[in-house]
C-alpha positions as CSV (number, residue, x, y, z in Angstrom):
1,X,-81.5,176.2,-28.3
2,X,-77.7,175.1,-28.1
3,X,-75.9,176.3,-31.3
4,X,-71.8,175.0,-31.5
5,X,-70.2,177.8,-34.0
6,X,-66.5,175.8,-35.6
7,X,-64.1,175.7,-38.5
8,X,-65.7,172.7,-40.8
9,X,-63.3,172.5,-43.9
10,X,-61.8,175.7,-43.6
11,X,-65.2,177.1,-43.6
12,X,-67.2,179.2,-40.3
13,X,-70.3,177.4,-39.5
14,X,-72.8,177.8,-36.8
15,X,-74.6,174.2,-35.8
16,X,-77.9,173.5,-34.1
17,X,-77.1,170.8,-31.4
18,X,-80.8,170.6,-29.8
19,X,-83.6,173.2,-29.8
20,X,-87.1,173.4,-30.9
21,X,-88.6,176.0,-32.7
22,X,-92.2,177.8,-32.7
23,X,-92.4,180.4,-35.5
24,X,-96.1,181.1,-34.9
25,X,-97.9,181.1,-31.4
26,X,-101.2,179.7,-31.0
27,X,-104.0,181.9,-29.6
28,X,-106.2,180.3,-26.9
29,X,-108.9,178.5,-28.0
30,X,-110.3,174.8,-27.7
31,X,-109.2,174.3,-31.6
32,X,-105.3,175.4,-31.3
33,X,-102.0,173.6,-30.1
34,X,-100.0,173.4,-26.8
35,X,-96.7,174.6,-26.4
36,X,-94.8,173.7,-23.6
37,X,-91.2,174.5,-24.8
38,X,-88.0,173.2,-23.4
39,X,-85.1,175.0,-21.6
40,X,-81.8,174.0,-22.6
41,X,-78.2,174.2,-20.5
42,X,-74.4,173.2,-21.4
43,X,-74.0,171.5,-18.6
44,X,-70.6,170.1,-19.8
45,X,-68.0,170.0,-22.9
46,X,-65.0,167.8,-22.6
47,X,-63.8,164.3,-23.5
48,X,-66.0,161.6,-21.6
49,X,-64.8,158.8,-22.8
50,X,-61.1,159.6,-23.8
51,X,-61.3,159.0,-27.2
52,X,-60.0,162.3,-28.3
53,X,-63.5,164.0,-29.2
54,X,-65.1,166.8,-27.7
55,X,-68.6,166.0,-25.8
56,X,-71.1,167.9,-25.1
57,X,-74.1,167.4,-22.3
58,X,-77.0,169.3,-22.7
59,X,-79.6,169.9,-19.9
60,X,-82.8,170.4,-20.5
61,X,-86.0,170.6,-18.9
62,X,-89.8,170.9,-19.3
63,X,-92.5,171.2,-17.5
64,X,-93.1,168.0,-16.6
65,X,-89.8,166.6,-16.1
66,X,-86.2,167.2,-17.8
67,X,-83.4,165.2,-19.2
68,X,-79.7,165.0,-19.6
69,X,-78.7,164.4,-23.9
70,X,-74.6,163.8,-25.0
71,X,-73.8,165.1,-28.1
72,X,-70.1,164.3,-29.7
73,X,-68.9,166.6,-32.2
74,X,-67.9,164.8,-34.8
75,X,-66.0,165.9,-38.2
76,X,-69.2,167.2,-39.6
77,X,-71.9,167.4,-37.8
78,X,-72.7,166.9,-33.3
79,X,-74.7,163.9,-33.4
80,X,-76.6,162.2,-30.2
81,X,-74.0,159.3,-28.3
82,X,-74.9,156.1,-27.7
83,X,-77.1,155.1,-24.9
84,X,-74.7,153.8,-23.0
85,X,-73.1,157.2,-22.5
86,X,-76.2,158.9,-20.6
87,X,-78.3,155.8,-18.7
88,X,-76.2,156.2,-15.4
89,X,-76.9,159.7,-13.2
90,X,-74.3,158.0,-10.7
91,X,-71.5,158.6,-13.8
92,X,-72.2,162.3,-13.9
93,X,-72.0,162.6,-10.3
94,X,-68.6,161.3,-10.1
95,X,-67.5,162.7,-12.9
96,X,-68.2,166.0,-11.0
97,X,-70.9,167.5,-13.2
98,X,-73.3,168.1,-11.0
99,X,-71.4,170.5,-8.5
100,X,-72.5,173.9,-9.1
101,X,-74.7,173.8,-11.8
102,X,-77.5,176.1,-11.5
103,X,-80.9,174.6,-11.4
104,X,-82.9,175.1,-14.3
């Protein structure tokens, strides 16, 4: 899970950003659920697209693939960014988050 701690209206608060949660494994048998939980990474915070807000990339992977997720922290809450922010790989690349980030 990726948990941002701030100052929201003068008051501490500790905020989920993305993470999944299994209270209760399941035992093995034909009847129960999978779990195949995902790994999450900061890969990045800073201001993407210069508007003065903070930006968060998050990482994560499963096991059959992974993906990268923007989150901008907002006055409230982080919420997810717009599409537009996280189509293009080639972006992060130049952008220089890529270079030595550990592989998940």
């Amino acid at each position: 899970m990726v948990l941002l701690r701030r100052v929201v209206t003068g008051k501490l608060e500790t905020q989920l950003i993305e993470g999944e949660f299994y209270p209760k494994a399941f035992k093995a048998d034909a009847k129960a659920s999978f779990n195949a939980p995902n790994t999450y990474k900061v890969i990045a915070v800073m201001d993407l697209d210069g508007d003065g807000k903070i930006e968060v990339v998050v990482g994560s992977q499963y096991y059959e693939g992974g993906a990268t997720t923007i989150y901008r922290c907002g006055q409230r809450r982080p919420r997810l960014c717009s599409p537009w922010l996280v189509e293009c790989e080639a972006d992060f690349a130049r952008l220089g988050l890529y270079q030595n980030v550990p592989s998940f």
